[in-house]
PyMOL CGO cylinders between C-alpha atoms (Angstrom):
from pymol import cmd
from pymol.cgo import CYLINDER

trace = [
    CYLINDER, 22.29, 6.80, 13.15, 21.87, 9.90, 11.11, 0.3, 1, 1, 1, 1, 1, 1,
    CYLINDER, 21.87, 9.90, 11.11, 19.16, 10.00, 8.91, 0.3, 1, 1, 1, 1, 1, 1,
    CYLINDER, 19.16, 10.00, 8.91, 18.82, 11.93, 5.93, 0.3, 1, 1, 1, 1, 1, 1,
    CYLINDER, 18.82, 11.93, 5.93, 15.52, 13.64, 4.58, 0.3, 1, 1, 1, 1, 1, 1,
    CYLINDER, 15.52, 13.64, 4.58, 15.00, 10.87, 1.96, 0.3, 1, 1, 1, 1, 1, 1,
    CYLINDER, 15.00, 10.87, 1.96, 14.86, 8.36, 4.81, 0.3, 1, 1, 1, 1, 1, 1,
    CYLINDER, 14.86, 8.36, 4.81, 12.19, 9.36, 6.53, 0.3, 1, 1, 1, 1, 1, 1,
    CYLINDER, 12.19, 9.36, 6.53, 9.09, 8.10, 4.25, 0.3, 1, 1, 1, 1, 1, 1,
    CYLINDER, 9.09, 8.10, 4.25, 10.99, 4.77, 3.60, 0.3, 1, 1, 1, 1, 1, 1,
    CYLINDER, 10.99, 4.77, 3.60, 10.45, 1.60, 6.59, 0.3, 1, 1, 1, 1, 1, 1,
    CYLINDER, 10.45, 1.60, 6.59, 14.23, 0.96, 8.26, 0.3, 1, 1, 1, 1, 1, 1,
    CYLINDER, 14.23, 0.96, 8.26, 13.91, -2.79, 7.12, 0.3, 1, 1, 1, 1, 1, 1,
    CYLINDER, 13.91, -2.79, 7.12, 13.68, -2.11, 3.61, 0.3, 1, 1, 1, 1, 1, 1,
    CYLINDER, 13.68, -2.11, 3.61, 16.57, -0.58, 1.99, 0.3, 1, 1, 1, 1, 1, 1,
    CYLINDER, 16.57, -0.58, 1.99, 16.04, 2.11, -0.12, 0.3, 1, 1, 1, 1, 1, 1,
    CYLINDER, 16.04, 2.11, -0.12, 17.74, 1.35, -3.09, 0.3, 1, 1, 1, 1, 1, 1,
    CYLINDER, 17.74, 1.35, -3.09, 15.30, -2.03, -3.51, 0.3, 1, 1, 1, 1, 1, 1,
    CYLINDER, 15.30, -2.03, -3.51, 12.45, 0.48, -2.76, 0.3, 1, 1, 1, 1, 1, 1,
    CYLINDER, 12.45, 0.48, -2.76, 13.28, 3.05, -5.06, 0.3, 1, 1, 1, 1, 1, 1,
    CYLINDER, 13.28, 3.05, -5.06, 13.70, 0.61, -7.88, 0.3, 1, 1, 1, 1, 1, 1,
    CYLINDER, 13.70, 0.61, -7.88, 10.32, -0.86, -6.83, 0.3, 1, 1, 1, 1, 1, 1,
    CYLINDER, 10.32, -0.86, -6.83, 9.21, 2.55, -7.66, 0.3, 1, 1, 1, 1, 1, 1,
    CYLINDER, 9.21, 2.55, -7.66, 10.76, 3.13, -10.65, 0.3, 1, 1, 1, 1, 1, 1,
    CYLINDER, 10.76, 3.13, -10.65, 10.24, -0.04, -11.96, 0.3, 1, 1, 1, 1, 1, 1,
    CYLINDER, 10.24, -0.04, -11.96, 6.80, -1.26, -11.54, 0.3, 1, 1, 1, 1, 1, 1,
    CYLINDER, 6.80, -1.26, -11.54, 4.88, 1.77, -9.51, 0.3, 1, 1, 1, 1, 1, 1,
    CYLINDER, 4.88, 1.77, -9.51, 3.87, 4.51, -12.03, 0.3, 1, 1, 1, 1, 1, 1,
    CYLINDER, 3.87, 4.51, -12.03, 2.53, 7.48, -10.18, 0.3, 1, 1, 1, 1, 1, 1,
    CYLINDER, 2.53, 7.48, -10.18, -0.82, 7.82, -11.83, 0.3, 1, 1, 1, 1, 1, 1,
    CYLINDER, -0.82, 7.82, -11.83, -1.24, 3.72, -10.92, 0.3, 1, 1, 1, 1, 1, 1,
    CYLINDER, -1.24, 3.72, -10.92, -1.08, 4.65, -7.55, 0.3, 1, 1, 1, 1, 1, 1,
    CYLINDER, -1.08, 4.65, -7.55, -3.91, 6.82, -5.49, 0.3, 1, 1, 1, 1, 1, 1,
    CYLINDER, -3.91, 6.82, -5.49, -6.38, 5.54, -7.92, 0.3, 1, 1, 1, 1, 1, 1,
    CYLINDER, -6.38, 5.54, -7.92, -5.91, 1.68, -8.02, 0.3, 1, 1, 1, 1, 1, 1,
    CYLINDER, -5.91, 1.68, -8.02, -4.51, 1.63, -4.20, 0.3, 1, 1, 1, 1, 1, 1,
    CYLINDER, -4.51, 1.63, -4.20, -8.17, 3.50, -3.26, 0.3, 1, 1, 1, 1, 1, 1,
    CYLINDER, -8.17, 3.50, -3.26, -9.86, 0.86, -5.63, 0.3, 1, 1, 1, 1, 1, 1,
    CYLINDER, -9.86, 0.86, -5.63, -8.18, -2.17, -3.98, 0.3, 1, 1, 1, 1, 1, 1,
    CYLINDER, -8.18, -2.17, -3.98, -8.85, -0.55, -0.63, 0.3, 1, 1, 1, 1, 1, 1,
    CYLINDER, -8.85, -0.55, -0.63, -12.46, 0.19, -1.46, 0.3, 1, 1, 1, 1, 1, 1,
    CYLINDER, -12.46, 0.19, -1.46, -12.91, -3.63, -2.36, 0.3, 1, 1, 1, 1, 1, 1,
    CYLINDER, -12.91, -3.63, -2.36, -11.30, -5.14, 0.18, 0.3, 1, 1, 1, 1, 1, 1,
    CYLINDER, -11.30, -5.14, 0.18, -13.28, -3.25, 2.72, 0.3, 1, 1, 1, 1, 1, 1,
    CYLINDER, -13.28, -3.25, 2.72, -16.42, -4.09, 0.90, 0.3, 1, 1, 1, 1, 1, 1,
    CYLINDER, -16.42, -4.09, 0.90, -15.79, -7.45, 0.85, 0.3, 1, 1, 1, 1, 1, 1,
    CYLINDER, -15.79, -7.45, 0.85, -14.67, -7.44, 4.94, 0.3, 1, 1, 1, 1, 1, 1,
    CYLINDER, -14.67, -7.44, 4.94, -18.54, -5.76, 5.53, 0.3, 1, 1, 1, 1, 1, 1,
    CYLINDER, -18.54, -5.76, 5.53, -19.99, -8.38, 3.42, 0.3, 1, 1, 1, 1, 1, 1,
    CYLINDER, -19.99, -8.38, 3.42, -18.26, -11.66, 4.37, 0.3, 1, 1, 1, 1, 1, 1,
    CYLINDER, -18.26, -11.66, 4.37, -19.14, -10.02, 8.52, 0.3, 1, 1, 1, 1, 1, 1,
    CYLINDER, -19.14, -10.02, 8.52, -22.81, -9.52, 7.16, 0.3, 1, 1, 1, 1, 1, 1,
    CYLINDER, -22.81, -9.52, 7.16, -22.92, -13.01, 5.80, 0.3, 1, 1, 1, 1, 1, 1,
    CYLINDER, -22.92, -13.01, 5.80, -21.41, -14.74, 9.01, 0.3, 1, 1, 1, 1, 1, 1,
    CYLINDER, -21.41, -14.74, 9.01, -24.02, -12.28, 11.02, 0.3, 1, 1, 1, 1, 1, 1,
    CYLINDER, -24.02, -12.28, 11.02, -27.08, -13.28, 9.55, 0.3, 1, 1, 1, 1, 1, 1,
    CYLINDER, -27.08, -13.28, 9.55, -25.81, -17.71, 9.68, 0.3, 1, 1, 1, 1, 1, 1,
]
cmd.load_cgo(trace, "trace")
């Protein structure tokens, strides 16, 4: 299957119509590197902790 440029940053099981108005419709671009690095950031705080905690039981 041919691929075109646009293809290549979106997964093959998601078509990219739904993605693109995913992106449009509830991603705005300044949203995004902050809050995903947040959310990251928390999430892998909260992994250390909760192995810390289930060390020292």
């Amino acid at each position: 299957m041919p691929s075109s440029p646009i293809d290549d940053s979106v997964p093959p099981m998601i078509p990219r119509s739904k993605v693109h108005c995913h992106h449009s419709n509830h991603l705005s671009i300044p949203f995004f590197p902050t809050d995903f690095i947040f959310l990251f950031e928390v999430l892998f705080s909260t992994s250390v902790q909760m192995n810390n905690w289930s060390l020292t039981m």
